[in-house]
N, C-alpha and C positions, 0 to 999 in steps of 0.2 A: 706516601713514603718515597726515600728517595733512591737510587737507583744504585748495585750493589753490582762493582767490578773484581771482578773475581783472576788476580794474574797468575797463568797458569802455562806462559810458553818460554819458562826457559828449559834447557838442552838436558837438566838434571845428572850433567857434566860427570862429576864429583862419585855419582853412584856405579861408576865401572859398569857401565852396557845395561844396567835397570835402571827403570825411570820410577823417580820415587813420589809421583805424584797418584801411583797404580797401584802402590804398596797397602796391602789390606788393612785398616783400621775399625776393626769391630764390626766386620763381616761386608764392608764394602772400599772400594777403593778411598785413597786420603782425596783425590779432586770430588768422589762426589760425596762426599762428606762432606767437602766444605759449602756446595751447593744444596746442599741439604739442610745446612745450617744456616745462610743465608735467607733461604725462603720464607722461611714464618715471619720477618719481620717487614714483609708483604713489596715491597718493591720488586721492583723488576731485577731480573739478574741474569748478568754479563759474562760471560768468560773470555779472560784475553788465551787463544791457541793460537801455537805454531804453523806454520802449511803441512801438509802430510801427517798430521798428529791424530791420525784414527782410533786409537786405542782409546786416548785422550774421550775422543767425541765418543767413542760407544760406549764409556764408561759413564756419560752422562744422560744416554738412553731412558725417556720415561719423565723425567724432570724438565719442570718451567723454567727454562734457561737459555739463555741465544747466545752460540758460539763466535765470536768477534776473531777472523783470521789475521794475523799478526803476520804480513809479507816482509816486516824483515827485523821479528824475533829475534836473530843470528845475532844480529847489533849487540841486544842486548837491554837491560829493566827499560832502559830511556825509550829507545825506540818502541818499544811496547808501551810502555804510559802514554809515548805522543800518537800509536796508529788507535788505542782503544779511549782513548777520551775523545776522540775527534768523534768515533764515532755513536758514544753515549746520546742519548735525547737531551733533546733541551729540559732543563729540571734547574733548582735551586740553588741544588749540592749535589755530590756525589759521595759515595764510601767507596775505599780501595780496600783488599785484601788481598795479602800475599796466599796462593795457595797450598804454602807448605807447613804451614802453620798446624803443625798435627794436636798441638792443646786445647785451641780458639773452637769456641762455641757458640751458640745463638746467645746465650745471655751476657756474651762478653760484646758483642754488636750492638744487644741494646743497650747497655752501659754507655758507649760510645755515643750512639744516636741519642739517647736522650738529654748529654750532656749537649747536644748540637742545640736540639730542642728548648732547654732550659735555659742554654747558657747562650744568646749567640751572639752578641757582640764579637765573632769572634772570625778569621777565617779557615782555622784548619781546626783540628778539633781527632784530639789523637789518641788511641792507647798506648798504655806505658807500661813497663814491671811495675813491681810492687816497690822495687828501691828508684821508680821513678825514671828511666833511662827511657826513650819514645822509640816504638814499635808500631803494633797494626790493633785494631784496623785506622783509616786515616779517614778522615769525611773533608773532603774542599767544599766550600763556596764556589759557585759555578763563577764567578767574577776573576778568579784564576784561571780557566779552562785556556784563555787564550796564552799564558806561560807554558803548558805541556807543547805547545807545539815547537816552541824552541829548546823540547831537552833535547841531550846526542848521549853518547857514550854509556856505559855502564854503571852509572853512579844510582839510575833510578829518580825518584821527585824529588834526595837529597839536596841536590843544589837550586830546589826550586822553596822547597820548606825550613831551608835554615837560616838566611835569610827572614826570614818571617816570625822567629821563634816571639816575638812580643806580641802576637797576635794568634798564638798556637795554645789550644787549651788540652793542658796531657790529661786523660784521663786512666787514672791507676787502675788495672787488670792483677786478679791473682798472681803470686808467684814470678814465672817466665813467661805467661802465656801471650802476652804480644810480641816477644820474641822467637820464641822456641821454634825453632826447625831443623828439618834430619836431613843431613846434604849426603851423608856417607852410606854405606852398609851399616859399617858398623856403629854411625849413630843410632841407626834404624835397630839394630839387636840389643845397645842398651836402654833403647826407648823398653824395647818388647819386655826384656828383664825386668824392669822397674815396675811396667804395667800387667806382667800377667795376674790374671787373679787367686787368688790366693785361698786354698781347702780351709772351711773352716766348721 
């Protein structure tokens, strides 16, 4: 299996002094959900952290995961894709996941993966909504690794995958769910609305 990066150091700006990557989702934080969800599909897995991101690291307390420190996260997505793919293993491919993704689950990864598997003529190999727009998770071909190291700025692997798109396989996810994520509070209260569960 291949190796499952997990980005989880940016600043969570936008949530006025909470970091919404700590924010409870069905009785544990959203980071290690997402690392919990990663794991069953047996690769090794990664987390890109900030410096000083304690909270961060104790929330993943207990779980098969290796914390990848990100010395200059601040930058921003690019800088973090080029310090945590550098330091991935050597492997075939990789999977990227955004860690804010409060929808994504283990069977929307293997969707992903096994389209990698099935299909691969191909170099990127992506999920997408359901109306087709490309989102996460993303699997590269290890034969792009040396493009991450000339991203900069905040655009993320954007200027490094669009470029590519004849060679990029979407692979459709229910819904929003390789979109979806809660930057606000108050994305975070209408998530919680929508989802409480419901007397019946």
């Amino acid at each position: 299996m291949i190796p499952i990066l997990i980005l989880a150091a940016g600043q969570s700006s936008r949530m006025r002094g909470s970091d919404k990557l700590l924010e409870d989702v069905g009785g544990v934080s959203l980071l290690r959900k997402q690392v919990q969800m990663a794991l069953p599909l047996g690769g090794p897995v990664f987390v890109a952290l900030p410096p000083s991101a304690e909270a961060r690291q104790a929330s993943l307390d207990g779980l098969d995961a290796v914390a990848l420190i990100i010395d200059a996260a601040a930058e921003g997505m690019s800088a973090t894709l080029r310090e945590a793919v550098a330091q991935l293993p050597d492997c075939p491919a990789f999977m990227v996941v955004l860690g804010d993704l409060v929808a994504m689950g283990t069977p929307h990864l293997r969707a992903v993966h096994a389209a990698y598997q099935s299909q691969p003529d191909h170099l990127i190999w992506r999920g997408a909504t359901a109306d087709g727009k490309p989102g996460h998770p993303i699997i590269f071909d290890s034969s792009l690794r040396p493009q991450f190291a000339l991203l900069e700025g905040d655009h993320g692997g954007e200027t490094l995958v669009n470029p590519l798109r004849e060679q990029t396989l979407l692979v459709p996810l229910p819904d929003q769910v390789a979109r979806r994520d809660l930057d606000t509070p108050e994305d975070w209260m209408e998530w919680r609305a929508a989802n409480l569960p419901t007397e019946g």
